[in-house]
C-alpha positions in Angstrom: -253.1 -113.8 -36.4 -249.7 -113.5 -34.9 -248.8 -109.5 -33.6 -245.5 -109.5 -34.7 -246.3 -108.9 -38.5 -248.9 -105.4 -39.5 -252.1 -106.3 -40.8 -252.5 -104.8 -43.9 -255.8 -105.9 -45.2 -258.5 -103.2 -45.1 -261.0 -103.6 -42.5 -258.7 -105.7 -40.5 -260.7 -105.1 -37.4 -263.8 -106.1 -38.9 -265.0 -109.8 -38.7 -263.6 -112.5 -40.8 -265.5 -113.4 -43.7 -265.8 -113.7 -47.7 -265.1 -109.7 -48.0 -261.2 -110.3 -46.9 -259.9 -112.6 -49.2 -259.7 -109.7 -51.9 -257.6 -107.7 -49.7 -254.8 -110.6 -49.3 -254.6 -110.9 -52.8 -253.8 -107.4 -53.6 -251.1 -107.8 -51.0 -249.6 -110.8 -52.5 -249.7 -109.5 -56.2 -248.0 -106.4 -55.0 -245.3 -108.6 -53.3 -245.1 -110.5 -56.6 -245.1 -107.3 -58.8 -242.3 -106.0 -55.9 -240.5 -109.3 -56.9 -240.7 -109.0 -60.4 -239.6 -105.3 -60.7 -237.1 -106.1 -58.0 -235.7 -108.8 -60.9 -236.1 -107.2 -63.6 -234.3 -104.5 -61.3 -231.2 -107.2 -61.2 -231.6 -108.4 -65.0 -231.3 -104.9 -66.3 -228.6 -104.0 -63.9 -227.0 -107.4 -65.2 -227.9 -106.5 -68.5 -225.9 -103.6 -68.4 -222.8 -105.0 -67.2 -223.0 -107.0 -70.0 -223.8 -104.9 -72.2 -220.7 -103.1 -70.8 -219.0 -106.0 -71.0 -219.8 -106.8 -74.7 -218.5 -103.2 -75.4 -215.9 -103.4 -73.9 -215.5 -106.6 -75.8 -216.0 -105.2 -79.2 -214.1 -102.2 -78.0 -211.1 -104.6 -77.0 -211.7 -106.6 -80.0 -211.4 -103.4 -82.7 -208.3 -102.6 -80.3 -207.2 -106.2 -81.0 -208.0 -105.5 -84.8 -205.7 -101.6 -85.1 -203.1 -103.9 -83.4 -203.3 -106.3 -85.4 -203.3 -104.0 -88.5 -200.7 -102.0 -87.2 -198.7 -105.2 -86.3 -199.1 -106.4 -89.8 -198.1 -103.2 -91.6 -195.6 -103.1 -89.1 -194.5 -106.9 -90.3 -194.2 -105.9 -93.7 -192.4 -102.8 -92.5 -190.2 -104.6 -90.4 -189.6 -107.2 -93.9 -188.7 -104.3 -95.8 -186.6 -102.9 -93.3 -185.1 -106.6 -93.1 -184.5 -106.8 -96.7 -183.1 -103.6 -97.1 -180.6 -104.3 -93.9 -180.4 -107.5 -96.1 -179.3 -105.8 -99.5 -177.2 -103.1 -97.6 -174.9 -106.0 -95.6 -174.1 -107.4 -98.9 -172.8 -104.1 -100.0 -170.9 -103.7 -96.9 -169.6 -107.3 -97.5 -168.6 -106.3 -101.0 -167.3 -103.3 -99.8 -165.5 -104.9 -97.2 -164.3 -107.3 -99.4 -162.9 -104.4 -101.9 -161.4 -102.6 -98.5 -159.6 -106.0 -97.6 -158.4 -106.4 -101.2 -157.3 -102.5 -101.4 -156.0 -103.0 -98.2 -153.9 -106.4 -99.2 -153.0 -103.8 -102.3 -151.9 -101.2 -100.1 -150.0 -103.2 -98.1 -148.1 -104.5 -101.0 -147.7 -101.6 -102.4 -146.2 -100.3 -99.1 -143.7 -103.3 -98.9 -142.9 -102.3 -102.5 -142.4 -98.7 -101.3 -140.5 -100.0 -98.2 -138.3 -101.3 -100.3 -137.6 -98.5 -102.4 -137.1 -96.5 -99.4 -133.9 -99.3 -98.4 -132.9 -99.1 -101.9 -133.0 -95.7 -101.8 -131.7 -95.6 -98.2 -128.9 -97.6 -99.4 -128.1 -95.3 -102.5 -128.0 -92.2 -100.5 -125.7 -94.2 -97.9 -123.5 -95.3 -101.1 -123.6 -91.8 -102.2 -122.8 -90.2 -99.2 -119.7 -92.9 -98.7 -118.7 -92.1 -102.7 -119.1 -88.6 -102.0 -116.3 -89.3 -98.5 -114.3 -90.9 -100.4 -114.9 -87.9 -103.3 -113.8 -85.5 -100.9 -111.1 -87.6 -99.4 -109.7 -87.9 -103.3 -110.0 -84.1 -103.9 -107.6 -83.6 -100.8 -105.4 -85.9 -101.7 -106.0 -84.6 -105.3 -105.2 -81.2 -103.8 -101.8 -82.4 -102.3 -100.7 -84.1 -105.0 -101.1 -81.1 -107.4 -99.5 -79.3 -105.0 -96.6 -81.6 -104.8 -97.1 -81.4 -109.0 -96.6 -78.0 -108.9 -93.6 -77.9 -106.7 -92.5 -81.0 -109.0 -93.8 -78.9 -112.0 -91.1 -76.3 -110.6 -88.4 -77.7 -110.2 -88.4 -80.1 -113.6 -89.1 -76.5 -115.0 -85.8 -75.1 -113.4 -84.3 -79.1 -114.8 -85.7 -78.4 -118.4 -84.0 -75.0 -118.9 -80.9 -76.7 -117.5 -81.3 -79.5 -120.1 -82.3 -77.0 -122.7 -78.5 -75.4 -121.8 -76.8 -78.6 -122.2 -79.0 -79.7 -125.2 -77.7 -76.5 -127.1 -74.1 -77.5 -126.2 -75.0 -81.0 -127.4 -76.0 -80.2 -130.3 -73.0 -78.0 -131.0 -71.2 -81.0 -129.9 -73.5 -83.0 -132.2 -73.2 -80.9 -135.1 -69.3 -81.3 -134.7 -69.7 -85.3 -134.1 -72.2 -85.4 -137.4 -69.8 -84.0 -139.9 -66.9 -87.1 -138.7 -69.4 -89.3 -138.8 -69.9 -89.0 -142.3 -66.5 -89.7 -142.7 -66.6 -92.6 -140.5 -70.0 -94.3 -142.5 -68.1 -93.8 -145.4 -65.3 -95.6 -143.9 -67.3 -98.4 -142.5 -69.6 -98.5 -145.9 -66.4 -99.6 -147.4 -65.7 -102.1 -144.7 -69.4 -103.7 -145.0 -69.0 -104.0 -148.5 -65.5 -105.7 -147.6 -67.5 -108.1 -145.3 -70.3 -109.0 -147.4 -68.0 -110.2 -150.0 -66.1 -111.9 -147.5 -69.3 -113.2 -146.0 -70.2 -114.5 -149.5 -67.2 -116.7 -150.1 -67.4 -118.0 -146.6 -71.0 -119.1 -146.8 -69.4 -121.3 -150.3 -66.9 -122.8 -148.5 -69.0 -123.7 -145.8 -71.2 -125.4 -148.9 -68.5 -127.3 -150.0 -67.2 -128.2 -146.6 -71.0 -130.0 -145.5 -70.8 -132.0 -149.1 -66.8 -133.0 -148.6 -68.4 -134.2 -145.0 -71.4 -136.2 -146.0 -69.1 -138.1 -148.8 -66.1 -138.6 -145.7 -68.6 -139.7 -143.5 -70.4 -142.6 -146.3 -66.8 -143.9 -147.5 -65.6 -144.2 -144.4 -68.7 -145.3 -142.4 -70.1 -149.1 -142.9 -72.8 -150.3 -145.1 -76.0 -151.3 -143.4 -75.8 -155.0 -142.4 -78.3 -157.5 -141.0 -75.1 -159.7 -140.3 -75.2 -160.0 -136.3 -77.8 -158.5 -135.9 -81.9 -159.2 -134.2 -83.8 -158.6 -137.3 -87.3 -158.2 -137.6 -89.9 -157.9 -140.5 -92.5 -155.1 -141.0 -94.8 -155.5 -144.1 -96.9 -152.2 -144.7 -99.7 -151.5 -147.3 -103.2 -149.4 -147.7 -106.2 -151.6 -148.6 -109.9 -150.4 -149.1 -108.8 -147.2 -147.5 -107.3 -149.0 -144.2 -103.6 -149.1 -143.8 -102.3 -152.6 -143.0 -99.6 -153.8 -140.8 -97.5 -157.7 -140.4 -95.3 -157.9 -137.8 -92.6 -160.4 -137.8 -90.3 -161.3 -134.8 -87.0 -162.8 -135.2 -88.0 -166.6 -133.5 -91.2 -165.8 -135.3 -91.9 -168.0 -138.9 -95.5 -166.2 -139.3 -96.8 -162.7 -139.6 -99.2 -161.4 -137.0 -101.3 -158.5 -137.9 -100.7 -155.5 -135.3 -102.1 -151.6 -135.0 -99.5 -148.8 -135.7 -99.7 -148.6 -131.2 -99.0 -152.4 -130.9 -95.9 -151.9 -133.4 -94.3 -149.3 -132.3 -94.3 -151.0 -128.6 -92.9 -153.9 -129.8 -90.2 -152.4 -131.0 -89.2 -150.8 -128.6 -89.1 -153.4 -126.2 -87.6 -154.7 -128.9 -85.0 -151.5 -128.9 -84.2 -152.0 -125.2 -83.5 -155.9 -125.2 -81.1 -155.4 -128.4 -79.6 -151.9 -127.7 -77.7 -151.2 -130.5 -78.4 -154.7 -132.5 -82.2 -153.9 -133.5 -82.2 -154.7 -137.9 -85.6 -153.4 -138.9 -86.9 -154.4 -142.3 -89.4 -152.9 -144.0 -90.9 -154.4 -146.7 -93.8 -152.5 -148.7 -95.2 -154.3 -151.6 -94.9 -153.0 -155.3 -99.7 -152.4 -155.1 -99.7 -151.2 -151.7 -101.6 -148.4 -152.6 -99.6 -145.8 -150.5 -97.9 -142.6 -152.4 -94.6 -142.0 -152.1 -95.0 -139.4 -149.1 -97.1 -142.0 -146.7 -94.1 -144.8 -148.0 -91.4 -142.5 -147.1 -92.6 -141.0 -144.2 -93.3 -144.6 -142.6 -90.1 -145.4 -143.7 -87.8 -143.1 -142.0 -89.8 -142.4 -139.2 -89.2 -146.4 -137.8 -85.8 -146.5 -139.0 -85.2 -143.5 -137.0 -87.0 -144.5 -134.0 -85.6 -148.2 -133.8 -83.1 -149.2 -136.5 -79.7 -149.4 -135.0 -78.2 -147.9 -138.3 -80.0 -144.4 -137.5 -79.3 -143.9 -134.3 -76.8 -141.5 -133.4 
C-alpha cells in the first residue's frame, strides 16, 4: 500500500487475509455516512434558506396584501376625496359665477352711482354758480335799494312839494269848477245848437245824393251795343252744376267754358277793346238760379268788363 495515506484498518500490520475485508468496509460506510450527514448537512442548511426565503415570501406577500388593502381603502378615500373636491368646485363655480354676476351688478350699480355723483357734481357746481350770481344780485340788490332810498328821499322831499302845489291847484281848481259850470251850460246850449244844425245838414245831404243820381241818369247816355265788340254770356244751374256759353263776337256758336276760362277771356277781351267791350248776359227764364246767384253774376261781370260800368 502507498505511505502517503494512514492505514486505518485494525491489525494493519498483521498479514493480509479474509479477516481485513471487514475493516475496509466499516471505513467506507463511515465515509458514506460522513457524506450523507455532510448532505443532509447542506439540504437542511438549504432547507433553511428556503424556508427563510418562503417566509420572507409570505411575509413580503401579507406586506403586499396591507398594501394592497391600504391602497385600496386609500383608492376609495382618494374617490371620495375626488368627488367631494368634485362637488365643492361646482360650488365654487357657482359661486364664482354669482361673484362675476354681483360683480357685473356692482359694477353697474357703480356706473349708475358715478353718474349720480356728476349729476350731483354738476348740481352743486350749478348751485354754487346760482348761488354767485345770488350774491352778486343781493349786492346789486343792495345798491339799488340804496339808490331807492336816496330816490325814495328825494321823491319824498318832490311829493310834499307836489302836495303844496296840489293844495294851491285845487284852490285854483275849486275857482276853475264853479266857471266851468257856467261854461257847460254855455256850450250845452251850443251842442244842442249843433245837433239841430247837424240834423238838417245830414237832410240836405240826402236830397243832394238823390238830385245827383237823377243829374247824372238824364244827362248820362243809355247803354248801347251800337259801336261796340259785343259778346254773349248764357248762364244757368242744371242738376246742381252751374252752366256757362261763351259767345265771341266773329263767333256764330256757343262754346261751353268754366267760370276761370270766362273770366280770362274777357279780359283779354277787356284789353283788346278798352273801353268798347258790350257784355251781354243772357239767363234763361228755368235756369234754376235765385235771384241772389242771378244778380250777383250779373253785376259782378258787368263791373269787371262791361265798358258801361267802368269808371
Amino acid at each position: 500500500m502507498d505511505e502517503s495515506f494512514i492505514d486505518l484498518r485494525r491489525g494493519a500490520d498483521a498479514g493480509t487475509g479474509a479477516d481485513t475485508f471487514w475493516p475496509s468496509f466499516t471505513d467506507i460506510m463511515m465515509v458514506i455516512v460522513m457524506i450523507f450527514m455532510m448532505a443532509s448537512t447542506v439540504l437542511v442548511l438549504r432547507n433553511w434558506d428556503l424556508v427563510q426565503e418562503l417566509r420572507a415570501t409570505i411575509l413580503a406577500e401579507h406586506e403586499a396584501e396591507e398594501l394592497a388593502r391600504s391602497m385600496t381603502e386609500t383608492s376609495a378615500t382618494l374617490e371620495e376625496q375626488l368627488a367631494q373636491a368634485q362637488h365643492v368646485n361646482s360650488e365654487l363655480r357657482v359661486e364664482l359665477l354669482r361673484a362675476a354676476e354681483n360683480r357685473q351688478s356692482l359694477k353697474q350699480r357703480l356706473a349708475a352711482r358715478d353718474q349720480q355723483v356728476l349729476s350731483l357734481t354738476q348740481q352743486q357746481q350749478q348751485r354754487a354758480d346760482s348761488l354767485q350770481a345770488l350774491r352778486q344780485s343781493e349786492q346789486q340788490t343792495a345798491g339799488q335799494l340804496s339808490r331807492l332810498r336816496v330816490a325814495h328821499e328825494q321823491l319824498a322831499a318832490a311829493d310834499n312839494e307836489r302836495q303844496q302845489r296840489l293844495q294851491q291847484a285845487l284852490a285854483e281848481l275849486a275857482a276853475s269848477e264853479q266857471a266851468g259850470r257856467e261854461q257847460a251850460v254855455e256850450l250845452a246850449e251850443l251842442r244842442q245848437g249843433y245837433t239841430s244844425s247837424s240834423l238838417q245838414m245830414d237832410l240836405l245831404q240826402g236830397e243832394y245824393d238823390d238830385l245827383k243820381v237823377k243829374y247824372d241818369r238824364l244827362t248820362r247816355p243809355a247803354r248801347s251795343a251800337r259801336g261796340k265788340y259785343v259778346v254773349t254770356v248764357r248762364y244757368w244751374r242744371e242738376d246742381g252744376k252751374e252752366q256757362l256759353r261763351f259767345r265771341d263776337a266773329d263767333e256764330d256758336e256757343y262754346s261751353t267754358v268754366s267760370r276761370k276760362e270766362l273770366h280770362r277771356r274777357l279780359s283779354k277781351l277787356k284789353e283788346d277793346h278798352a273801353g268798347k267791350l258790350y257784355v251781354k248776359l243772357i239767363i234763361p227764364d228755368d235756369s234754376g238760379l235765385s235771384y241772389n246767384e242771378a244778380w250777383g253774376f250779373t253785376l259782378d261781370i258787368l263791373d269787371k268788363y262791361d265798358y258801361y260800368h267802368q269808371k
